[in-house]
C-alpha positions as CSV (number, residue, x, y, z in Angstrom):
1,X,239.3,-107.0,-86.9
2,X,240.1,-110.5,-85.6
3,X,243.6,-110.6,-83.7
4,X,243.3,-114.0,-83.1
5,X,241.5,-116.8,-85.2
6,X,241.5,-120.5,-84.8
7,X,243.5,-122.3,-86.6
8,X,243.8,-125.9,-87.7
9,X,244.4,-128.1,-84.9
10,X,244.6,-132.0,-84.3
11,X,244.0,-133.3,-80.7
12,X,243.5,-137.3,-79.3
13,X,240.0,-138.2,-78.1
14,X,239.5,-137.8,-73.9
15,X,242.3,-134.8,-74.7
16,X,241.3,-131.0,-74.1
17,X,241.6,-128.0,-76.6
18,X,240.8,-124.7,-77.3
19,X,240.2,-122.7,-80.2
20,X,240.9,-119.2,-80.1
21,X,238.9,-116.3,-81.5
22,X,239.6,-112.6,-80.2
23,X,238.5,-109.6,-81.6
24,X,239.1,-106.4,-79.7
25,X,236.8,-103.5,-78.9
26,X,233.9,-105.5,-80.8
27,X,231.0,-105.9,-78.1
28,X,228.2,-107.4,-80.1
29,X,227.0,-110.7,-80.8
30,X,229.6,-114.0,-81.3
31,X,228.8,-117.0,-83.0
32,X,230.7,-120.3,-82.8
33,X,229.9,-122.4,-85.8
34,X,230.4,-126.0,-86.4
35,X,229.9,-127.2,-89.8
36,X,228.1,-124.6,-90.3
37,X,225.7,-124.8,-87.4
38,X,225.6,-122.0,-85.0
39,X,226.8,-123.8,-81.3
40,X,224.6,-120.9,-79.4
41,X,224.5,-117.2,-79.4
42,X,226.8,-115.4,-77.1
43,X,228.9,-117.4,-74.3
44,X,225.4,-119.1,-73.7
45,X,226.3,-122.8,-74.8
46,X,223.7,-125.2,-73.0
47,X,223.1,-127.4,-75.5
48,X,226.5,-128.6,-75.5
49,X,228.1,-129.2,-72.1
50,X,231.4,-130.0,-72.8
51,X,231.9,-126.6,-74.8
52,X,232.7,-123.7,-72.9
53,X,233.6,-119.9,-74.0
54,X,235.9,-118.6,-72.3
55,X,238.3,-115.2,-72.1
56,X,238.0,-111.8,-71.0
57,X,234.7,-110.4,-72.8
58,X,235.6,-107.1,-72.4
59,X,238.8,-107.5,-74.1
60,X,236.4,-109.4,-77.2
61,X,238.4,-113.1,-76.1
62,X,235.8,-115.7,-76.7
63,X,237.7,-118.7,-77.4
64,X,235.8,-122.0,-77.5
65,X,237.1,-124.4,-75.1
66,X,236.5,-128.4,-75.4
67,X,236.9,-130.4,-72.6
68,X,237.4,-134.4,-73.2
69,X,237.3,-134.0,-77.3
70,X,235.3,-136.7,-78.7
71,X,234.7,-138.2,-82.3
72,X,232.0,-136.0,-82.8
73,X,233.9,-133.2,-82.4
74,X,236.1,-133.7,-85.6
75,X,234.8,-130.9,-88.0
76,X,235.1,-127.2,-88.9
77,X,234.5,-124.2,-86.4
78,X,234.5,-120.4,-87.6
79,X,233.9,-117.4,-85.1
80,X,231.7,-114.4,-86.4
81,X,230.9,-111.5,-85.2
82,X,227.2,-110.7,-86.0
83,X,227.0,-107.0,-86.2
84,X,230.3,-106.3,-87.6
85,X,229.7,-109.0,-90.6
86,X,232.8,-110.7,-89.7
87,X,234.1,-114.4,-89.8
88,X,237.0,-116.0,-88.9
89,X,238.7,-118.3,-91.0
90,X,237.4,-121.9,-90.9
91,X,239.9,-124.3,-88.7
92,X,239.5,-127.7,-89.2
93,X,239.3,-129.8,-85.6
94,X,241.0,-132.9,-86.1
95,X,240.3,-135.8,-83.6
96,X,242.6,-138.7,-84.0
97,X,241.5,-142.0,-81.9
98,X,244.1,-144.5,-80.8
99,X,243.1,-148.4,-81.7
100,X,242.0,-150.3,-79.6
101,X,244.3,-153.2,-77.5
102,X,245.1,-155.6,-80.4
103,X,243.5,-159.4,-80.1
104,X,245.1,-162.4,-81.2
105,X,242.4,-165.1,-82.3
106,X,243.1,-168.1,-80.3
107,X,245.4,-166.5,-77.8
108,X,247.1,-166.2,-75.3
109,X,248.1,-170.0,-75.9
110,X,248.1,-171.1,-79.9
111,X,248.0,-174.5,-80.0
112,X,248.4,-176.4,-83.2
113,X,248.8,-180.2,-84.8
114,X,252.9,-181.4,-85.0
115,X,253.6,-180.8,-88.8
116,X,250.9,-178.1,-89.1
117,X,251.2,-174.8,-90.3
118,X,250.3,-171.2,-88.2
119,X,248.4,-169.3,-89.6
120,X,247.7,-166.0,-86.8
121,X,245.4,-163.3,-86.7
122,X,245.2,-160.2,-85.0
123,X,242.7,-157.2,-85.2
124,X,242.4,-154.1,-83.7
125,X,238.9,-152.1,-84.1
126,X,237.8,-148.2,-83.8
127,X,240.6,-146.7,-85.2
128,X,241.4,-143.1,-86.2
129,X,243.2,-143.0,-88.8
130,X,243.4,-146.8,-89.2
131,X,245.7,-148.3,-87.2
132,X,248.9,-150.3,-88.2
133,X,250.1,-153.6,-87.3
134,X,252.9,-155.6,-87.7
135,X,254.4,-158.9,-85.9
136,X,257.2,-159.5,-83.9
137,X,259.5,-162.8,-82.8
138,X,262.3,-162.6,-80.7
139,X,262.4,-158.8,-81.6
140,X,262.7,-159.3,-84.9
141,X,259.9,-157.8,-87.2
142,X,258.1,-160.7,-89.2
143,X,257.4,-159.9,-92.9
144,X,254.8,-161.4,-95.0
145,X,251.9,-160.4,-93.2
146,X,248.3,-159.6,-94.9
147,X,246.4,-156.9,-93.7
148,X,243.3,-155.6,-94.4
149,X,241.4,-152.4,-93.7
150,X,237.1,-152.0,-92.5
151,X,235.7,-148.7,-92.6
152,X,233.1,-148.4,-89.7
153,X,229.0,-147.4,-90.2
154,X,229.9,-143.7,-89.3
155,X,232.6,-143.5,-91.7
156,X,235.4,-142.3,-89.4
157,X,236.9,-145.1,-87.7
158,X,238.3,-148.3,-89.4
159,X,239.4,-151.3,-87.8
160,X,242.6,-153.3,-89.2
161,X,243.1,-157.1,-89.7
162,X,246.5,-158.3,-90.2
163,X,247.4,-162.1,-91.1
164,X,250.2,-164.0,-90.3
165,X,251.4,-167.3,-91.9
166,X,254.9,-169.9,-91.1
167,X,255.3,-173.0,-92.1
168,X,256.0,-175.6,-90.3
169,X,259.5,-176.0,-90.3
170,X,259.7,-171.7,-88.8
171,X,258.1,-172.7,-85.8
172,X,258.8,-173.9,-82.5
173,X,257.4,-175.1,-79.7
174,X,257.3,-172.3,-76.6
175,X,257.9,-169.6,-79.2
176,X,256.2,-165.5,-78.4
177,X,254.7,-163.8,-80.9
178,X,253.6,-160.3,-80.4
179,X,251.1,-158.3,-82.6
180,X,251.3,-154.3,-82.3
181,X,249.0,-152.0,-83.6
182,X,249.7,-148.0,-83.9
183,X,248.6,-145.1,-85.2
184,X,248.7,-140.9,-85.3
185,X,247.1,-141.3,-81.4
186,X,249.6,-143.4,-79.9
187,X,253.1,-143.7,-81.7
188,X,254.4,-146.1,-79.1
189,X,251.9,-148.6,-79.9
190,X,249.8,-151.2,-78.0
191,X,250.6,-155.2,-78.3
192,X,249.7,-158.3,-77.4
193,X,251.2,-161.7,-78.1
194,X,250.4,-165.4,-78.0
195,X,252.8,-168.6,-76.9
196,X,252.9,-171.2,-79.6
197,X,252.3,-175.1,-78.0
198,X,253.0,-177.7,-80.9
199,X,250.6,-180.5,-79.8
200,X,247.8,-182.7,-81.3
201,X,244.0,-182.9,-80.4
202,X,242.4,-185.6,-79.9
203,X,242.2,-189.0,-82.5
204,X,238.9,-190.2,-82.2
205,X,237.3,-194.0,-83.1
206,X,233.8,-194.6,-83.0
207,X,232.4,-198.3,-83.4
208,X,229.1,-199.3,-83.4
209,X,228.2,-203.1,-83.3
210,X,226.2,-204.7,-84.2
211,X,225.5,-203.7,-87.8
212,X,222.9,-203.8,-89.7
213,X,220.7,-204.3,-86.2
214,X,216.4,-204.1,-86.7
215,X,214.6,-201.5,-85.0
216,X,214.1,-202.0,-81.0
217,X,217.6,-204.3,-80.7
218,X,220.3,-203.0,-77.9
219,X,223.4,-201.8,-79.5
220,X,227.0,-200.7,-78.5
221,X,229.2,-197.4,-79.4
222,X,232.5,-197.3,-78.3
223,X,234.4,-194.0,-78.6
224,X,238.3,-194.6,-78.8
225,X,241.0,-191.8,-78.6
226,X,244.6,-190.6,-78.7
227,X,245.3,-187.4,-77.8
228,X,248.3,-185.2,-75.9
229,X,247.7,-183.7,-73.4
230,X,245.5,-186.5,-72.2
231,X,241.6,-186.6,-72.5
232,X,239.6,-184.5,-69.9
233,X,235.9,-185.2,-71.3
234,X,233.5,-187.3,-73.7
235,X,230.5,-185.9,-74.5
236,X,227.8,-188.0,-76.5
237,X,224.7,-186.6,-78.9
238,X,222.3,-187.4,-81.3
239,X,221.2,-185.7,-84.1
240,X,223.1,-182.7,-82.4
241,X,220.9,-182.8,-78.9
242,X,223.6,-183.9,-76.7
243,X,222.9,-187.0,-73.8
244,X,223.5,-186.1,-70.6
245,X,222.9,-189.1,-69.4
246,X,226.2,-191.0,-70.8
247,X,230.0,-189.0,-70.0
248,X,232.4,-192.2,-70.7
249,X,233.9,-193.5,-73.9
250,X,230.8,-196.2,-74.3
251,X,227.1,-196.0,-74.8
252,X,224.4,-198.6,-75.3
253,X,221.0,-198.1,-76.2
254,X,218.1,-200.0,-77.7
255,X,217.8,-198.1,-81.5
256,X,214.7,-196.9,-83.0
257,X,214.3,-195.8,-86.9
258,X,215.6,-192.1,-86.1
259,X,218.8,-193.8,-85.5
260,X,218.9,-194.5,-89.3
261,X,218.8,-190.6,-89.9
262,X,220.5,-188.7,-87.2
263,X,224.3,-189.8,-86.1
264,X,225.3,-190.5,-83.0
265,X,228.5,-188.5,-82.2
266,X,231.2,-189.0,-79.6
267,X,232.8,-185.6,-79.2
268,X,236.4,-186.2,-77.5
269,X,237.9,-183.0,-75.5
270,X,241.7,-182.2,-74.2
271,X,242.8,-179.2,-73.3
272,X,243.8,-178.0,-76.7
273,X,240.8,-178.7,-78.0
274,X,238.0,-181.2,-79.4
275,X,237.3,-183.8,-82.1
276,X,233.8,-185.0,-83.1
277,X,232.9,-188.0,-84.6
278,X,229.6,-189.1,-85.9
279,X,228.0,-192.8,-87.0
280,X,224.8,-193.7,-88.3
281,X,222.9,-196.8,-87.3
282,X,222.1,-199.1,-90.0
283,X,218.7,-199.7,-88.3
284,X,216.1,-201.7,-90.4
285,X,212.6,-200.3,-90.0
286,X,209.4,-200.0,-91.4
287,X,207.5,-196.9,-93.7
288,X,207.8,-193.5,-92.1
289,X,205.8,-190.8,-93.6
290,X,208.3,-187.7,-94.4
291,X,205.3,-185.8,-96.4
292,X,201.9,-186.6,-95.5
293,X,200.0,-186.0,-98.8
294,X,196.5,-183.8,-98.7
295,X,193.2,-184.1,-100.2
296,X,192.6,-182.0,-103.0
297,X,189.3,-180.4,-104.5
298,X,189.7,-179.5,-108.0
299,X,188.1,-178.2,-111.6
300,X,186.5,-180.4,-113.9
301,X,189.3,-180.9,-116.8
302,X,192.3,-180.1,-114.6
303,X,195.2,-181.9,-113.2
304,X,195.3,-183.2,-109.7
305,X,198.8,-183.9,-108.3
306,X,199.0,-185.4,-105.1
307,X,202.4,-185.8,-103.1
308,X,203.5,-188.7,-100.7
309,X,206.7,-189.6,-99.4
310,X,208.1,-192.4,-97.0
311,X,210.9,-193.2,-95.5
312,X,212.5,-196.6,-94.7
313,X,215.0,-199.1,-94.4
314,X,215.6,-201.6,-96.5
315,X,214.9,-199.3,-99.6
316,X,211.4,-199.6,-100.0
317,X,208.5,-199.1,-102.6
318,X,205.5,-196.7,-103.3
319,X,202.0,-197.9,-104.7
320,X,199.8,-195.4,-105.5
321,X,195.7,-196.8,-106.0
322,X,192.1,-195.8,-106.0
323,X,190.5,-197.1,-103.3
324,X,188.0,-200.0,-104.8
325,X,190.5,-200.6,-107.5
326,X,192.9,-202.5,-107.8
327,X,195.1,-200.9,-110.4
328,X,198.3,-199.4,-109.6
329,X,198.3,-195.9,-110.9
330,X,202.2,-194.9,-109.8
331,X,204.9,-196.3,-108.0
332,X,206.3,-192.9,-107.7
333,X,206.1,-190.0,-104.8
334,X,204.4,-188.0,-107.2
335,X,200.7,-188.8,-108.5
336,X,199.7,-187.5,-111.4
337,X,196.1,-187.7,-112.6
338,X,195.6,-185.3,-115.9
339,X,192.3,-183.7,-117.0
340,X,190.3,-185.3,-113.9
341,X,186.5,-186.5,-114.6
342,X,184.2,-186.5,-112.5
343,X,184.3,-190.4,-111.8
344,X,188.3,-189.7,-110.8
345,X,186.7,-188.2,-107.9
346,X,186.7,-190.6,-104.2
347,X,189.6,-191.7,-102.2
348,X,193.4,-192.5,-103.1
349,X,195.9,-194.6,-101.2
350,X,199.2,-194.2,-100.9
351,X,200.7,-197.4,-99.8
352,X,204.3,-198.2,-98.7
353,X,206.1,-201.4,-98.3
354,X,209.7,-202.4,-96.9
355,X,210.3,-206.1,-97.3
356,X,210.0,-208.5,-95.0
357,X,210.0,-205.3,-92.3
358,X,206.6,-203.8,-92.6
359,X,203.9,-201.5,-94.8
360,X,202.3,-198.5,-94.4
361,X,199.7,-196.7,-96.2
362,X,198.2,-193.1,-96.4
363,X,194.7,-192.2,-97.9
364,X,193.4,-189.1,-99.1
365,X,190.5,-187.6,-101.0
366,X,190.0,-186.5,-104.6
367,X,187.2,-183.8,-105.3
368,X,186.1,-182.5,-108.6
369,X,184.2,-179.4,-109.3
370,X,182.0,-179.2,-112.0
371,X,178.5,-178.9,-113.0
372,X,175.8,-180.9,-111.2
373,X,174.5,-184.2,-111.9
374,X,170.5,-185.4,-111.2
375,X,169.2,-188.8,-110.9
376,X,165.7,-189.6,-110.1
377,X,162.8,-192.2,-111.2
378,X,161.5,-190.2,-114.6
379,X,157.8,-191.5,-113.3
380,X,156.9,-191.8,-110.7
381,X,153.7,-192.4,-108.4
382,X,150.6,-191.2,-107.0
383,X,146.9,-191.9,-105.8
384,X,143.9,-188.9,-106.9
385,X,143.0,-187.4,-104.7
386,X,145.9,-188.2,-102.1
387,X,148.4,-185.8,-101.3
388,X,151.8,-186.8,-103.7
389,X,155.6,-186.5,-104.4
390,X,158.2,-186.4,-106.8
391,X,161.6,-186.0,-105.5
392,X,164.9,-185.6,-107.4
393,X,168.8,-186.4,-106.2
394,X,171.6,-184.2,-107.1
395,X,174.8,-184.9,-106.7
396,X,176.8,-181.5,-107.3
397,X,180.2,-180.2,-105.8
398,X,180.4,-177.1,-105.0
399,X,177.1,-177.3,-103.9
400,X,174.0,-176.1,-105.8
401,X,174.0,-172.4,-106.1
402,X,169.8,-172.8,-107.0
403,X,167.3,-175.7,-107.3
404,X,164.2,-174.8,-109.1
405,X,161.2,-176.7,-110.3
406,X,159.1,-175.9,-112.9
407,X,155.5,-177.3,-115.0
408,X,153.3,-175.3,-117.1
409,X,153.6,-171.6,-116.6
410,X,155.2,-172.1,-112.7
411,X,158.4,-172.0,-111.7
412,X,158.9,-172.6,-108.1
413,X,162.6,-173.1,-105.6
414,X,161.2,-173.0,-102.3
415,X,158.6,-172.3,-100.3
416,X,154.9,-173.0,-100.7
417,X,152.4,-171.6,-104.0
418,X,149.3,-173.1,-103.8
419,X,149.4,-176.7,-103.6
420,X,152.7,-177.4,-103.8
421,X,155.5,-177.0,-101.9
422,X,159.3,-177.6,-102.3
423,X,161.4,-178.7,-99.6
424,X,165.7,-179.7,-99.9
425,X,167.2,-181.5,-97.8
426,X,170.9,-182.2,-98.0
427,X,172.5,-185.3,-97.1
428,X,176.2,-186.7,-96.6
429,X,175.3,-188.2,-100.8
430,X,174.0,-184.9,-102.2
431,X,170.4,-183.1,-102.0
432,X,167.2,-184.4,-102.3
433,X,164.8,-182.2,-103.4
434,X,161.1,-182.7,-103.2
435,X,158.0,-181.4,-104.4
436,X,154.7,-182.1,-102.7
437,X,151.5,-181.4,-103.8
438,X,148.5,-181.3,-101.5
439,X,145.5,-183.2,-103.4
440,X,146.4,-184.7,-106.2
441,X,144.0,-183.9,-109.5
442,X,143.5,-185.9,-113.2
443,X,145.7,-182.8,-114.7
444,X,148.9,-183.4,-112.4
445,X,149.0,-186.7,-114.1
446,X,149.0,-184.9,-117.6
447,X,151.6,-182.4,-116.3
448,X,155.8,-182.8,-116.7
449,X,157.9,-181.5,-114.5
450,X,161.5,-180.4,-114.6
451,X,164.0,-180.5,-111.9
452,X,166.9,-178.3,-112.4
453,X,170.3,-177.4,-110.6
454,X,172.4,-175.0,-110.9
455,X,176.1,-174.5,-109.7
456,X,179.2,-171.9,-111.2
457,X,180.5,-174.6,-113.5
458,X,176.9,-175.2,-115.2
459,X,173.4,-176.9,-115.0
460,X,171.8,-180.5,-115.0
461,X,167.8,-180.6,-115.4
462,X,165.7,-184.3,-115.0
463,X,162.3,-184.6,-116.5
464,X,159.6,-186.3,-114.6
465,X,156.1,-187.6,-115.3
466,X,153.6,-188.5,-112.4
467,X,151.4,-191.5,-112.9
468,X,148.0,-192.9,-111.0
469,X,148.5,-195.4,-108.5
470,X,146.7,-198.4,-109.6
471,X,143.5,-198.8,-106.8
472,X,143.2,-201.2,-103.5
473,X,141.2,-204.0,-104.7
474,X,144.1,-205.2,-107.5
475,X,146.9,-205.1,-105.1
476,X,144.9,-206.6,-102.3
477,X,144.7,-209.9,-105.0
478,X,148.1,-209.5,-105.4
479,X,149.3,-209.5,-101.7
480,X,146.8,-212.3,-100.9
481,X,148.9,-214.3,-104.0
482,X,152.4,-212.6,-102.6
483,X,151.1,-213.5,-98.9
484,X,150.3,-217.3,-99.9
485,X,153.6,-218.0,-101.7
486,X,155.4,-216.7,-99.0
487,X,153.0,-219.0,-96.3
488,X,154.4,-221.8,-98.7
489,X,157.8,-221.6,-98.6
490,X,157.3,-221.2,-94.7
491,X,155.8,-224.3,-94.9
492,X,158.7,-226.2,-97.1
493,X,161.0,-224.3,-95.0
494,X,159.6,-226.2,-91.7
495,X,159.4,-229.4,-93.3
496,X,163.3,-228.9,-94.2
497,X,164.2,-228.2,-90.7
498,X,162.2,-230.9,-89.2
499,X,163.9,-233.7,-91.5
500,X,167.4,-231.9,-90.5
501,X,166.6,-232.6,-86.8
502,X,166.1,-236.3,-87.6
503,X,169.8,-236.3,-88.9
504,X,171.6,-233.9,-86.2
505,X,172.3,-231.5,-88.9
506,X,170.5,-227.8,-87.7
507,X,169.5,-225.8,-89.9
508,X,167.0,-223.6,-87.6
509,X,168.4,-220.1,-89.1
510,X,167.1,-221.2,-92.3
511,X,163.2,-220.9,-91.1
512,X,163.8,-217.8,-89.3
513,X,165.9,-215.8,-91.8
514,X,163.0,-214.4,-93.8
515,X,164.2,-211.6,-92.7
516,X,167.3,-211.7,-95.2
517,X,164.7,-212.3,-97.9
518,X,165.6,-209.2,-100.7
519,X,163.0,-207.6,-102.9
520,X,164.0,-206.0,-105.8
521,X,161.5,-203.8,-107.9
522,X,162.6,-202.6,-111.2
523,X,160.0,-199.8,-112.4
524,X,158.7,-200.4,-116.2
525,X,156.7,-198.0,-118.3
526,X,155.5,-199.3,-120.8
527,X,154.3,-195.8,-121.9
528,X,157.7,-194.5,-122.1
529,X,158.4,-195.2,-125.9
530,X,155.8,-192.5,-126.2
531,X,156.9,-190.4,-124.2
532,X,160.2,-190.1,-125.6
533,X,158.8,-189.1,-129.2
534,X,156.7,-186.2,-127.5
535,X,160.0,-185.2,-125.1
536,X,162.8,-186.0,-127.4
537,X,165.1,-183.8,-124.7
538,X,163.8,-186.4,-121.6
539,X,167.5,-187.9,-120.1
540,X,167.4,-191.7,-120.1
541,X,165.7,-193.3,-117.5
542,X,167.6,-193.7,-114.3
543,X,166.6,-196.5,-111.4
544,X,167.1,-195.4,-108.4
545,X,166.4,-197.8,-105.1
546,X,165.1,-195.0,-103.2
547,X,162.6,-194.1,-105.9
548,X,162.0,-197.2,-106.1
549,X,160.9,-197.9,-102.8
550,X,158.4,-195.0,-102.9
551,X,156.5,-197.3,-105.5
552,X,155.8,-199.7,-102.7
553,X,153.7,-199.2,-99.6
554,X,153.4,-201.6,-96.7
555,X,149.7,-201.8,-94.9
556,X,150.4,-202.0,-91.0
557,X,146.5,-202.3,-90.9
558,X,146.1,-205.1,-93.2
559,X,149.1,-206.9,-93.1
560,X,149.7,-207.8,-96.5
561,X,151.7,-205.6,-99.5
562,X,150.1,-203.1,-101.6
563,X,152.2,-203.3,-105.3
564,X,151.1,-201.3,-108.2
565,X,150.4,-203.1,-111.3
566,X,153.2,-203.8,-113.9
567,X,156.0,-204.5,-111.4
568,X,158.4,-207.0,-111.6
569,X,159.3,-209.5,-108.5
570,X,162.7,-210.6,-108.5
């Protein structure tokens, strides 16, 4: 049986202590256990280095011996004996852990404002069990104090907080006030203590002239103070970036529009402390962008919400517009544009304006998704037996997923088949897609031919017919006529310019500007009534320049113009 167990025991951190087991004429197996982990079997104890077992084995001593007790060690040991099925009672291992030295906040020296109250706070940290504090004056105990208690992560230790407050008129000038902390670990108690100085910091002036000033004019701050004990530094900043630059009371500089929006401050320093104070400029300047608004691509039917804002000074104004238009759409920061089209689509300005100081403006780009849109010439032209084209123009964002063309029984999107081929190109305006056919025959003319597109948001097809360019002998009467009118107006042209001469007026650009001379050719088909009875699905029929021109070829070898027949010259 056990003659001697451990027993319950409390000891201070860095302090020694053994516990005692002892169990005579048992010669097996001892355990120590720690919260109910065995510490090693036997004396062997290498995973712990500061435990040691120690005795006389043969008399069955096998006390555990602690050197330099820590926090850790706080818990409950037992001894067993393994082969005689015996434990000890459990003893509980107290560690108690004095606070740490007490800390006045703004000691040693406490310096406050004449007519101020003190208001003093002291902590001491790491604690075990929590410390107490209280205050003394002239060895007198202060009452009033607050305290309050912080348990630590590990859930041992605390640290304690203790606030003191006197007014004004139970306070003096050179007074000591000590704080003391003590617990279980040290009864006597550790202290510190602060000397009260009844002074004032710094009173602090800051000027600025002149005022209001425009931006990129010189102006003057002048930092002013009062303070006891004297003033032993200025230091200046901007927008809280300090100038190293300027240490005296006054500071010029020529102002720029950030003046408007971050303060200068003069901060004003004695050896009780410092005082900061801060002016803004009132700095006229013109628009700033704050938020740069962004181009936006959007669906077909939903809103587009763009987002500018300026800054400036004078209070200035926002004009929101199309570009091309000249219809204000919002004098807001916000634009709005609900259930966008796809006309809303192109560019936006955002425009802003500070009287009689300046304007600014921003543009950005509108895009709208939606299904794709074709425009081509709905006949167009081509001599038998030549090789021929018809092209069509989609305009489509996103782009075209698919392009197909298709007549009769064929369907063809790229690629050659027989004797046509299909070619895209796309440009900076959309994609041109052509179809050429290698040797043109009577049926081609007889033929109609769709063009259709094809993006996620839907499809757009354009119907087109292909008609027989008229033969050479027509249109060489009809540039001979062309050729002669033009010879004439050469002629009436140099008969100007010669009467101009005769009166100092000249006029010479006006003979050799023939150049300027526009041709426009507006494509009529006079078969097209019928054709809309037989294709009562055809789209209306769209002019485009570029189609146009196809319709009209220039002879190098000649010299003169080839027109087809029913043309119009404008």
């Amino acid at each position: 049986m056990f003659s001697q167990q451990p027993q319950d025991l409390v000891v201070v951190a860095g302090q020694p202590v053994t516990l005692p087991c002892t169990i005579p004429g048992y010669h097996g197996v001892v355990l120590w256990i720690k919260d109910g982990l065995a510490l090693g079997v036997g004396r062997d104890l290498s995973g712990y280095p500061r435990y040691t077992v120690i005795g006389d084995h043969s008399s069955g001593e096998h006390h555990l011996r602690i050197q330099h007790a820590e926090l850790m060690d706080d818990a409950v040991f037992e001894c067993q004996a393994v082969q005689a099925a015996m434990r000890s009672r459990p003893a509980r291992l107290t560690v108690l852990v004095p606070p740490e030295n007490p800390v006045i906040s703004g000691g040693p020296v406490v310096s406050l404002r004449a007519g101020d109250p003190l208001n003093l706070t002291c902590h001491t940290d790491n604690a075990k069990p929590p410390a107490s504090i209280i205050w003394i004056r002239n060895g007198e105990v202060l009452n009033g104090a607050m305290y309050s208690k912080t348990l630590l992560r590990e859930g041992r230790r605390e640290s304690t907080v203790s606030t003191l407050y006197l007014s004004p008129s139970n306070i003096e000038t050179g007074q000591q006030i000590i704080c003391k902390a003590s617990n279980k670990a040290v009864p006597s108690g550790k202290e510190t203590s602060v000397t009260i100085d009844i002074q004032h910091l710094p009173l602090v002036n800051l000027s600025v002239e002149p005022q209001p000033v425009l931006e990129g004019n010189l102006v003057k701050f002048h930092c002013s103070a009062k303070a006891n004990p004297p003033v032993t530094l200025y230091r200046w900043a901007k927008g809280g970036s300090i100038i190293k630059e300027v240490s005296g009371d006054t500071y010029e500089v020529i102002v720029d529009h950030s003046f408007f929006s971050e303060p200068v401050s003069c901060e004003v320093t004695n050896p009780l402390g410092s005082t900061n104070v801060s002016r803004n400029v009132d700095v006229y300047f013109g628009p700033r962008m704050a938020a740069e608004p962004q181009s936006l691509q959007v669906d077909l039917g939903s809103d587009a919400v763009f987002n500018c804002a300026w800054t400036g000074n004078p209070s200035l104004t926002i004009v929101w517009m199309k570009r091309g238009s000249g219809v204000v759409l919002s004098n807001e920061n916000l634009l709005t544009l609900k259930s966008v089209r796809q006309e809303d689509a192109g560019k936006y300005v955002c425009r802003a304006v500070v009287p009689r100081v300046g304007a600014g403006e921003k543009e950005v780009s509108l895009t709208v998704n939606g299904p794709p849109t074709i425009s081509s010439t709905q006949t167009q032209q081509a001599l038998h037996g030549e090789k021929g084209q018809i092209k069509c123009f989609i305009r489509s964002t996103p782009p075209p997923d698919r392009i197909a063309w298709s007549w009769k029984e064929t369907v063809l999107e790229s690629g050659t088949s027989g004797r046509y081929t299909v070619e895209t190109v796309t440009t900076e305006e959309g994609v041109i897609s052509t179809l050429t056919m290698s040797n043109i025959v009577p049926a081609d003319f007889q033929t109609i031919y769709n063009c259709t597109a094809w993006n996620s948001f839907g499809s757009d097809t354009e119907i087109i017919r292909l008609k027989e360019q008229e033969s050479l002998p027509v249109a060489v009467i009809i540039g001979i006529a062309v050729g002669a009118f033009v010879a004439l107006i050469v002629l009436i042209g140099t008969i100007g310019a010669f009467c101009c001469t005769r009166s100092q007026r000249n006029l010479k650009g006006v003979v050799s500007a023939k150049n300027d001379i526009r041709v426009e050719i507006v494509h009529k088909d006079h078969n097209a009534a019928r054709e809309n009875e037989e294709h009562t699905s055809m789209k209306q029929l769209m002019v485009n320049t570029q189609r146009s021109v196809s319709s009209l070829e220039v002879s190098q070898c000649y010299g003169f113009v080839q027109l087809a027949p029913g043309l119009n010259y404008l």
